[in-house]
N, CA, C and O atoms as a GROMACS GRO file, in nm:
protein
  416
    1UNK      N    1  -2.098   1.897  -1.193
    1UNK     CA    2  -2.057   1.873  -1.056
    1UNK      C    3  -2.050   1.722  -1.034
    1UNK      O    4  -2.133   1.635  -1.062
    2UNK      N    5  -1.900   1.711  -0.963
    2UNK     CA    6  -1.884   1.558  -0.963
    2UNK      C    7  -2.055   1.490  -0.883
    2UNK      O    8  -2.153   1.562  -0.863
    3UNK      N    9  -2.047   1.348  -0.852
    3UNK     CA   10  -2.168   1.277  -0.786
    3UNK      C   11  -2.142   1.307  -0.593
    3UNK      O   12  -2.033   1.277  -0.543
    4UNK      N   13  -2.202   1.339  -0.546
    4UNK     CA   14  -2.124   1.370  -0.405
    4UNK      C   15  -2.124   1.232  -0.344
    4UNK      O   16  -2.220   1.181  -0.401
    5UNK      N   17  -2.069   1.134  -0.256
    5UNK     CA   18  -2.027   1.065  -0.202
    5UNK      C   19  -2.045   1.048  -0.039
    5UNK      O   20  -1.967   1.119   0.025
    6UNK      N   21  -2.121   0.979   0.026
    6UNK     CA   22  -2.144   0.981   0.149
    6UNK      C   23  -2.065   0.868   0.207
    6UNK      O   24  -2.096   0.762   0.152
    7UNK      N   25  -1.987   0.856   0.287
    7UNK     CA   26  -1.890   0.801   0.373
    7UNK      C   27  -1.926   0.708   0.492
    7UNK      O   28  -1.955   0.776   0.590
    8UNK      N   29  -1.932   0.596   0.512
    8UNK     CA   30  -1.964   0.523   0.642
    8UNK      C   31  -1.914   0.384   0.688
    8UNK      O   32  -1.810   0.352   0.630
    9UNK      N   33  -1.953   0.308   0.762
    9UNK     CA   34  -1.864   0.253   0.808
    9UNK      C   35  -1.983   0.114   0.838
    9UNK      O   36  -2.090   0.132   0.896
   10UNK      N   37  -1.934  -0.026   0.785
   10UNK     CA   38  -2.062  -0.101   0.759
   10UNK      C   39  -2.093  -0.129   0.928
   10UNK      O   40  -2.016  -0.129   1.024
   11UNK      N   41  -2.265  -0.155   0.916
   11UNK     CA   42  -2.267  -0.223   1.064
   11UNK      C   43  -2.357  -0.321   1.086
   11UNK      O   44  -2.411  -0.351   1.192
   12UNK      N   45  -2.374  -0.390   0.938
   12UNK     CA   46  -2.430  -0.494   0.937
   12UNK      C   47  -2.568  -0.509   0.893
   12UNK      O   48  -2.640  -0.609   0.885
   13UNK      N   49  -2.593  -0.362   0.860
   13UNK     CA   50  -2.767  -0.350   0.862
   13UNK      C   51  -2.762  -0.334   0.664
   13UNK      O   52  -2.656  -0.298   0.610
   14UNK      N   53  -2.867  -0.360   0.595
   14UNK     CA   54  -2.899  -0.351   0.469
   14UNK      C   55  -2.909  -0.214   0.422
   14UNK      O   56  -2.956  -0.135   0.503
   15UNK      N   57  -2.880  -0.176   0.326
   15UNK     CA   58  -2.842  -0.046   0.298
   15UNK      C   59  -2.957  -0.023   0.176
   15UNK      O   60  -2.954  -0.107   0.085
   16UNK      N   61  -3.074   0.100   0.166
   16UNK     CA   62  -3.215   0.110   0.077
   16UNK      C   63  -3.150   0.241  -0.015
   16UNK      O   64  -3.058   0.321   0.004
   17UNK      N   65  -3.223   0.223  -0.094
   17UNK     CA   66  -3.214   0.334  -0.170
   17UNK      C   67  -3.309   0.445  -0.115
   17UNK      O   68  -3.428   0.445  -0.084
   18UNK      N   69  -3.204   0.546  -0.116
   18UNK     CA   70  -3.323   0.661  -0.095
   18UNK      C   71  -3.415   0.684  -0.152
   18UNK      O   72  -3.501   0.741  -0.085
   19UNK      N   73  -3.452   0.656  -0.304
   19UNK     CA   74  -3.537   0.718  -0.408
   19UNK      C   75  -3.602   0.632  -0.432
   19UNK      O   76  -3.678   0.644  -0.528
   20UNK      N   77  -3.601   0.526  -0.369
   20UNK     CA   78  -3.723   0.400  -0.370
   20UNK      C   79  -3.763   0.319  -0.275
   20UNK      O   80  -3.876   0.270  -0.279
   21UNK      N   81  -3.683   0.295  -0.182
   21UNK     CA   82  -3.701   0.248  -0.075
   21UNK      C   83  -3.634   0.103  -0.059
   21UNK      O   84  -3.603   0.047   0.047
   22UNK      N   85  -3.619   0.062  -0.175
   22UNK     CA   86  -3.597  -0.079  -0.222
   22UNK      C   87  -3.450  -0.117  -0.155
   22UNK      O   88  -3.380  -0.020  -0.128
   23UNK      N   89  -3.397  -0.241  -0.126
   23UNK     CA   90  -3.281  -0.278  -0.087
   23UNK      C   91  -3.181  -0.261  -0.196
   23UNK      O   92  -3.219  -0.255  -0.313
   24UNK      N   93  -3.060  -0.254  -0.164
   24UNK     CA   94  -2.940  -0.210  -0.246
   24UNK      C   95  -2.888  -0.384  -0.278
   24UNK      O   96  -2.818  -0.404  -0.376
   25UNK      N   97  -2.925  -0.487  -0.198
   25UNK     CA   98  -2.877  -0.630  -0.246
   25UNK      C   99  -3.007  -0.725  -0.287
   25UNK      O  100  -3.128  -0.708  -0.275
   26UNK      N  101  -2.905  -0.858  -0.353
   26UNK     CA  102  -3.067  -0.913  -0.377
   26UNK      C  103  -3.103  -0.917  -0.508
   26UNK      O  104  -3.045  -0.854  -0.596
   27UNK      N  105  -3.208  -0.998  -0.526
   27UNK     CA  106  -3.266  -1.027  -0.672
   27UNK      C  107  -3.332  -0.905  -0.735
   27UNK      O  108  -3.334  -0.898  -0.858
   28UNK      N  109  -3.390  -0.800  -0.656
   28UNK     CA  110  -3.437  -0.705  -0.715
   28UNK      C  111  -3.391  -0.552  -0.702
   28UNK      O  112  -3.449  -0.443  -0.696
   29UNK      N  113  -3.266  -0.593  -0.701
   29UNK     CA  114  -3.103  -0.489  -0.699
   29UNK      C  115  -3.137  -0.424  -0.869
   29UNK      O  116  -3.164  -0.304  -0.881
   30UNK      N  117  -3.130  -0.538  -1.019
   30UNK     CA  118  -3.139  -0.473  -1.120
   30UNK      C  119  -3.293  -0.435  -1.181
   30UNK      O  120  -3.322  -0.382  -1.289
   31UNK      N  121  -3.378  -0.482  -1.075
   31UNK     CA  122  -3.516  -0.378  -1.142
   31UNK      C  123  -3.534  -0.255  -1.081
   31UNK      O  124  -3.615  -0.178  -1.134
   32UNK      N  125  -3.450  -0.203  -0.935
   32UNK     CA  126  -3.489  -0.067  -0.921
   32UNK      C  127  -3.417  -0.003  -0.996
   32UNK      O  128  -3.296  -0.014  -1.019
   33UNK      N  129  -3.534   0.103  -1.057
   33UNK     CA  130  -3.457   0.189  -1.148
   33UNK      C  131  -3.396   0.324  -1.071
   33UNK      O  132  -3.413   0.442  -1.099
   34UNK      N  133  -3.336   0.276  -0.985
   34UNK     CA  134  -3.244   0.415  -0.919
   34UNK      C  135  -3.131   0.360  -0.883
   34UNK      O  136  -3.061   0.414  -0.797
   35UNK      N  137  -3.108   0.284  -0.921
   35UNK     CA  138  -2.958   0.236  -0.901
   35UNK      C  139  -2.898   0.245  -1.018
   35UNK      O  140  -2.923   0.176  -1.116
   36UNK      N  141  -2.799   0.349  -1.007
   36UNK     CA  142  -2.649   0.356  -1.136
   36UNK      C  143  -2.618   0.260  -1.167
   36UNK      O  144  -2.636   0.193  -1.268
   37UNK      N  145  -2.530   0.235  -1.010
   37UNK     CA  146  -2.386   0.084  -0.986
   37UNK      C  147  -2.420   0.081  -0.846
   37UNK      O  148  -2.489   0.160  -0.781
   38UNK      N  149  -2.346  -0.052  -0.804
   38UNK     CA  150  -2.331  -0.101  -0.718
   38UNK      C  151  -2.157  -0.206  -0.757
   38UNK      O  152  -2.135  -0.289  -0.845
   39UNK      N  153  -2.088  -0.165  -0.673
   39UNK     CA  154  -1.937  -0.213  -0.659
   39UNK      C  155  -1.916  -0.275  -0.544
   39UNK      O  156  -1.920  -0.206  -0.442
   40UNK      N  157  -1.896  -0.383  -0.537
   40UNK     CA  158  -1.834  -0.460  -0.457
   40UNK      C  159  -1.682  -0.525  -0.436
   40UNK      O  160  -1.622  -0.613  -0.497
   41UNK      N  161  -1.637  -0.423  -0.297
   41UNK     CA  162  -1.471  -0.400  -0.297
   41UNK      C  163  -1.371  -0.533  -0.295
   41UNK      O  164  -1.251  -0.536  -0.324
   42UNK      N  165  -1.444  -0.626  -0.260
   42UNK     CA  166  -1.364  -0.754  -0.210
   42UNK      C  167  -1.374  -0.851  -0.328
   42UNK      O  168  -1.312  -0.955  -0.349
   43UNK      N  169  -1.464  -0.791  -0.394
   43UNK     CA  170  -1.443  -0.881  -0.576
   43UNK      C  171  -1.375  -0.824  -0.667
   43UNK      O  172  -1.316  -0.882  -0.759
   44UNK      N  173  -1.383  -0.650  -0.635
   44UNK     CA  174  -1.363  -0.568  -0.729
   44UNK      C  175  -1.422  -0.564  -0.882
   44UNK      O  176  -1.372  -0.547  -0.993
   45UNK      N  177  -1.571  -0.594  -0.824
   45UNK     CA  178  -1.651  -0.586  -0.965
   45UNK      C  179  -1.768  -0.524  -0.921
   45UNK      O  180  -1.805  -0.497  -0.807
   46UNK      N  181  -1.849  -0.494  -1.096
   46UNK     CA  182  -1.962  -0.404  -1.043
   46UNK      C  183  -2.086  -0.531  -1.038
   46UNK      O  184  -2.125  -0.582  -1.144
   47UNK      N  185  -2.138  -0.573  -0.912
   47UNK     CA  186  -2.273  -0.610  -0.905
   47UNK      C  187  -2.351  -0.574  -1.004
   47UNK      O  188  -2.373  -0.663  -1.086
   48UNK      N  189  -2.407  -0.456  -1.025
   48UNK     CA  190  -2.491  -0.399  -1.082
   48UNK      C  191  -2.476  -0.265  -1.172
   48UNK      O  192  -2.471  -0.152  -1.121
   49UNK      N  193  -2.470  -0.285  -1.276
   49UNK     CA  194  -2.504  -0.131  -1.338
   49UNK      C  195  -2.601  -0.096  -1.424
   49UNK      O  196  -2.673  -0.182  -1.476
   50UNK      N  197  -2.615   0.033  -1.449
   50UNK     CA  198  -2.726   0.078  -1.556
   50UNK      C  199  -2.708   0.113  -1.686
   50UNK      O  200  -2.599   0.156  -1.724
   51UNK      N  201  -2.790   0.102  -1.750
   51UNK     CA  202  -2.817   0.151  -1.882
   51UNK      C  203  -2.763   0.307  -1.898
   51UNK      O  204  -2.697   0.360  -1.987
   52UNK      N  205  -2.811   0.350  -1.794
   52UNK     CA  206  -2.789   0.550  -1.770
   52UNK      C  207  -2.676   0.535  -1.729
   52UNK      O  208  -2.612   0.576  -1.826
   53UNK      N  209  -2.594   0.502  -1.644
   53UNK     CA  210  -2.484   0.478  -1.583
   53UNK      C  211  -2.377   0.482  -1.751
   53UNK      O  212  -2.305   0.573  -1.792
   54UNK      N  213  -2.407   0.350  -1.811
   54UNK     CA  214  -2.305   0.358  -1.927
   54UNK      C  215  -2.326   0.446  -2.048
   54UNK      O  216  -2.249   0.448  -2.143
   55UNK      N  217  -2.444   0.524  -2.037
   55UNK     CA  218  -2.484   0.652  -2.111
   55UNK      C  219  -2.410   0.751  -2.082
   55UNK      O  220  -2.336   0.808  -2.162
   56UNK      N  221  -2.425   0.778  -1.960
   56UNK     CA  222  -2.349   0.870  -1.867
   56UNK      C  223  -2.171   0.887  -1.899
   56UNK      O  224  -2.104   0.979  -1.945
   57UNK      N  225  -2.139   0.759  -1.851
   57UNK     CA  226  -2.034   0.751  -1.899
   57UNK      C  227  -1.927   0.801  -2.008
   57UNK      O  228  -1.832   0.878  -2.021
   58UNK      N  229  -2.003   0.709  -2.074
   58UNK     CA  230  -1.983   0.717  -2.284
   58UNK      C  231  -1.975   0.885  -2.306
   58UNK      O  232  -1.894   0.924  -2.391
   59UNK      N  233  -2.077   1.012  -2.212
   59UNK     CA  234  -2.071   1.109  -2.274
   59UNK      C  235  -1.969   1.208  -2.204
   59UNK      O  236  -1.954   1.329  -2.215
   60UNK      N  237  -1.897   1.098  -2.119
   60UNK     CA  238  -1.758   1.191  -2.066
   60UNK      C  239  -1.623   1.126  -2.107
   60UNK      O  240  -1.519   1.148  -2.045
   61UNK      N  241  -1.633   1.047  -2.211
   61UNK     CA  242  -1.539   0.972  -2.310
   61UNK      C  243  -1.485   0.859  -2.216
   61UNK      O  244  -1.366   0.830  -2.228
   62UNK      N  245  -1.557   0.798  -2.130
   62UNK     CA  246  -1.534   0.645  -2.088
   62UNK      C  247  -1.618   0.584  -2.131
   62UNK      O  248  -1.737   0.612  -2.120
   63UNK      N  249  -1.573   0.490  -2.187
   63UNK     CA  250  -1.574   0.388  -2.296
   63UNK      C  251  -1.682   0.253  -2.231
   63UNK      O  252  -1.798   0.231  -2.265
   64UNK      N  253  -1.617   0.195  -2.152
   64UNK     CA  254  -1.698   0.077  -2.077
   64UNK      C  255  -1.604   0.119  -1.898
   64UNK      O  256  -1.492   0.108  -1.848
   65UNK      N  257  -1.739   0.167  -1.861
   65UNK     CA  258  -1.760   0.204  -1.682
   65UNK      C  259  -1.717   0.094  -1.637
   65UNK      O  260  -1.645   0.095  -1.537
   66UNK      N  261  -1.756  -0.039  -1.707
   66UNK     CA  262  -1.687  -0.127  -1.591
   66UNK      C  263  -1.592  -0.186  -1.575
   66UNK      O  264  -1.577  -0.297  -1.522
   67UNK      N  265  -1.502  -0.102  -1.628
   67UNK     CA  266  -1.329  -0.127  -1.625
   67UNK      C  267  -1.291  -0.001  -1.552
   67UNK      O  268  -1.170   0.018  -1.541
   68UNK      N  269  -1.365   0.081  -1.506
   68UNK     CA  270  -1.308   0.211  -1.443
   68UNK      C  271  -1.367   0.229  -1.253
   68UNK      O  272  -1.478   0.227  -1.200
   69UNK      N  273  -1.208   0.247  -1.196
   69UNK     CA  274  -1.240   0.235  -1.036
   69UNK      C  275  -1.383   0.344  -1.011
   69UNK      O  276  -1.411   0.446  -1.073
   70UNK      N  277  -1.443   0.291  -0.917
   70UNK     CA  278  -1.587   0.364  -0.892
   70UNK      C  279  -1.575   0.489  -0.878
   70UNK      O  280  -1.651   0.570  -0.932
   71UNK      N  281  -1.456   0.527  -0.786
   71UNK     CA  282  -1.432   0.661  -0.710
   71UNK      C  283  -1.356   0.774  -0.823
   71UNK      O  284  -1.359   0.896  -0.817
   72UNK      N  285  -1.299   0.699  -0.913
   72UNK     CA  286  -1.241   0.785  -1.034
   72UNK      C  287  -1.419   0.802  -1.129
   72UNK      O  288  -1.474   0.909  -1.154
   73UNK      N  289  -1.453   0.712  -1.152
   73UNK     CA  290  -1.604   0.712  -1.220
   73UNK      C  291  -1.718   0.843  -1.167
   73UNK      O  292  -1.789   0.930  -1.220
   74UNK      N  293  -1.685   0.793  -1.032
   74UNK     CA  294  -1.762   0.958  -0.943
   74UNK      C  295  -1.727   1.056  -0.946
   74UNK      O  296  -1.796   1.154  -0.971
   75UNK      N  297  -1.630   1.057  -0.925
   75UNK     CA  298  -1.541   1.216  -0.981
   75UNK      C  299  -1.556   1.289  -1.123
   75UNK      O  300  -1.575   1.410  -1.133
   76UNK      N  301  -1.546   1.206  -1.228
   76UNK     CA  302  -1.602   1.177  -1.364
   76UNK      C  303  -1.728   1.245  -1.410
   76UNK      O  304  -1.747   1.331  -1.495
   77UNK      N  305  -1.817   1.174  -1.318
   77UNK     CA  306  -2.002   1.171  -1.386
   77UNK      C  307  -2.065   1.311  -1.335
   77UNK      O  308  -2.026   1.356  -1.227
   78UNK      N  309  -2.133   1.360  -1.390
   78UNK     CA  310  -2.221   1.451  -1.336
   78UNK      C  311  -2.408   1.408  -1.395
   78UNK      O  312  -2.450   1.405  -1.510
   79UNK      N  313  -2.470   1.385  -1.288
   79UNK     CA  314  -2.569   1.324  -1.289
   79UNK      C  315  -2.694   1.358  -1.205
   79UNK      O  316  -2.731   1.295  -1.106
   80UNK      N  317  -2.739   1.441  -1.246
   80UNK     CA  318  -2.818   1.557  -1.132
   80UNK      C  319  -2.896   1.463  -1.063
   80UNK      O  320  -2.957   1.365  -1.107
   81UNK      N  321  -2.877   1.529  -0.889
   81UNK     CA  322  -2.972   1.402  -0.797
   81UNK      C  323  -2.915   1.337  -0.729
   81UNK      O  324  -2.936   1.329  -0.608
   82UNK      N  325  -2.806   1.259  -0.809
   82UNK     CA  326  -2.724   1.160  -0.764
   82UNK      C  327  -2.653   1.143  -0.626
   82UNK      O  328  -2.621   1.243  -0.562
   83UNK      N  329  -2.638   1.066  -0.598
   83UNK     CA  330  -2.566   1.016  -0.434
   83UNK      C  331  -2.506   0.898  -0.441
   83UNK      O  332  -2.560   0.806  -0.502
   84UNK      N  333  -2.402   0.884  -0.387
   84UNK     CA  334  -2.303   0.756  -0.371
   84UNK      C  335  -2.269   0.731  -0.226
   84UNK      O  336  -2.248   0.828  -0.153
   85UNK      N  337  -2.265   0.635  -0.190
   85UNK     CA  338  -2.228   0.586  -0.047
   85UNK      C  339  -2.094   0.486  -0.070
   85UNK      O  340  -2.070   0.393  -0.146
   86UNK      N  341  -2.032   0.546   0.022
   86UNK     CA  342  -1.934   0.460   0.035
   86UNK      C  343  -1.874   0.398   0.166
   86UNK      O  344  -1.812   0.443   0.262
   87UNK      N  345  -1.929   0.251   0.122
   87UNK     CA  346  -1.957   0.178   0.256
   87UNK      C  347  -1.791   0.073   0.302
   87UNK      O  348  -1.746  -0.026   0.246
   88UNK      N  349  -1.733   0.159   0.440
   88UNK     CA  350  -1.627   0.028   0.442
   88UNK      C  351  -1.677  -0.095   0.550
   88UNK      O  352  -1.713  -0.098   0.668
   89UNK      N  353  -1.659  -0.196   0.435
   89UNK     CA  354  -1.720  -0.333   0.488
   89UNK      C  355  -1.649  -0.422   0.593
   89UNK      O  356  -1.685  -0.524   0.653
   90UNK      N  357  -1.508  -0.333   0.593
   90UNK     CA  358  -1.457  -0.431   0.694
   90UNK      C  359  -1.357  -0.542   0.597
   90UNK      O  360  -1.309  -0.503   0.490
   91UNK      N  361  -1.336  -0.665   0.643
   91UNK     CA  362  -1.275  -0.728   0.568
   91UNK      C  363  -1.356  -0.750   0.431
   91UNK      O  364  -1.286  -0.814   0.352
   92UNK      N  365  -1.470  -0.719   0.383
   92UNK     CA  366  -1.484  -0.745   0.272
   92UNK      C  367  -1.493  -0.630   0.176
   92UNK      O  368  -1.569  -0.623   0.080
   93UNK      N  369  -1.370  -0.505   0.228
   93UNK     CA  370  -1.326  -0.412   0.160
   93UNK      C  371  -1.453  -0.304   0.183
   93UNK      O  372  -1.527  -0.276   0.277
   94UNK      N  373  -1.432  -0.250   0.022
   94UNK     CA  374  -1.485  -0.090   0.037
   94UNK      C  375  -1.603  -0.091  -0.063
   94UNK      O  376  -1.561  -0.079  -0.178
   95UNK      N  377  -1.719  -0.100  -0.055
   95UNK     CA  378  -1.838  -0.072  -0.134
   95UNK      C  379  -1.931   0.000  -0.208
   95UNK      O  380  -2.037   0.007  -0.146
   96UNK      N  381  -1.933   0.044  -0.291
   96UNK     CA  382  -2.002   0.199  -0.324
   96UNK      C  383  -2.139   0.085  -0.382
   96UNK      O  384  -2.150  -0.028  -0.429
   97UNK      N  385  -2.254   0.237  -0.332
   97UNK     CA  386  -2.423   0.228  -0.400
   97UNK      C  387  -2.403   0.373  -0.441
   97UNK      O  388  -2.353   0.468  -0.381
   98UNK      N  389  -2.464   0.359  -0.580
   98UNK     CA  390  -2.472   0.485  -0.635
   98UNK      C  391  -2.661   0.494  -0.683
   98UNK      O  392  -2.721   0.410  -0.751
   99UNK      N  393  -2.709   0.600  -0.633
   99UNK     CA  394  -2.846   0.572  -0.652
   99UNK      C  395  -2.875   0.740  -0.726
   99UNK      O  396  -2.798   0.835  -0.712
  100UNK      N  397  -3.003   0.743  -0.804
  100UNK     CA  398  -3.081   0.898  -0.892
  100UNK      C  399  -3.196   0.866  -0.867
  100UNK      O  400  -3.248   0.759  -0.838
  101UNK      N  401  -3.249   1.005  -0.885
  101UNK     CA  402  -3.412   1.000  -0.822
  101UNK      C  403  -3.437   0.896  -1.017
  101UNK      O  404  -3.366   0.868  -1.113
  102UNK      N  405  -3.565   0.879  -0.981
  102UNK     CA  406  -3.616   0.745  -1.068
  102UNK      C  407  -3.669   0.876  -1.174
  102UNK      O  408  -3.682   0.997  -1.151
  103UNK      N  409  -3.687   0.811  -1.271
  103UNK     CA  410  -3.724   0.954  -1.377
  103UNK      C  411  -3.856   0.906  -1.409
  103UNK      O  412  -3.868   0.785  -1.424
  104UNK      N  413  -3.961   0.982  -1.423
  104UNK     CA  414  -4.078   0.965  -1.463
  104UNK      C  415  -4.114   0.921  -1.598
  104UNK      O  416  -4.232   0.907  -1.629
   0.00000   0.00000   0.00000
């Protein structure tokens, strides 16, 4: 089952991960371990990705995730847990956080 995708509309406030609590921006964006990716629309690059993320990937025959649009990537992955937000920023485009519960 694709990653399901939650839809919203930015309003200025910082956006947490559900499965940790931790902020989605920031210096400690690549130590929570519940963050997939993070895409940022107005660069069109990935901020952040994971180790699991390009595991994930690799085992649905994409090669390197971060040449592939987020929303084709979500459609793609099946990743039990998983949640994606997709945040429109306004002029600084369209944003996805993709977050998994943290694995023990």
């Amino acid at each position: 089952m694709p990653i399901p995708i939650v839809k919203f509309a930015y309003e200025g406030e910082t956006l947490y991960s559900p499965f940790t609590g931790e902020p989605a921006l920031g210096e400690g964006l690549s130590a929570d371990d519940s963050v997939l990716f993070v895409h940022f629309g107005n660069g069109g690059a990935y901020a952040a990705i994971s180790d699991r993320l390009k595991a994930a990937a690799k085992a649905v025959g994409i090669p390197d995730s971060e040449d592939v649009d987020p929303e084709k990537l979500l459609k793609k992955l099946s990743v039990p847990g998983a949640v994606a937000f997709r945040v429109d920023a306004g002029w600084n485009g369209i944003n996805y956080y993709c977050f998994t519960p943290v694995e023990d």
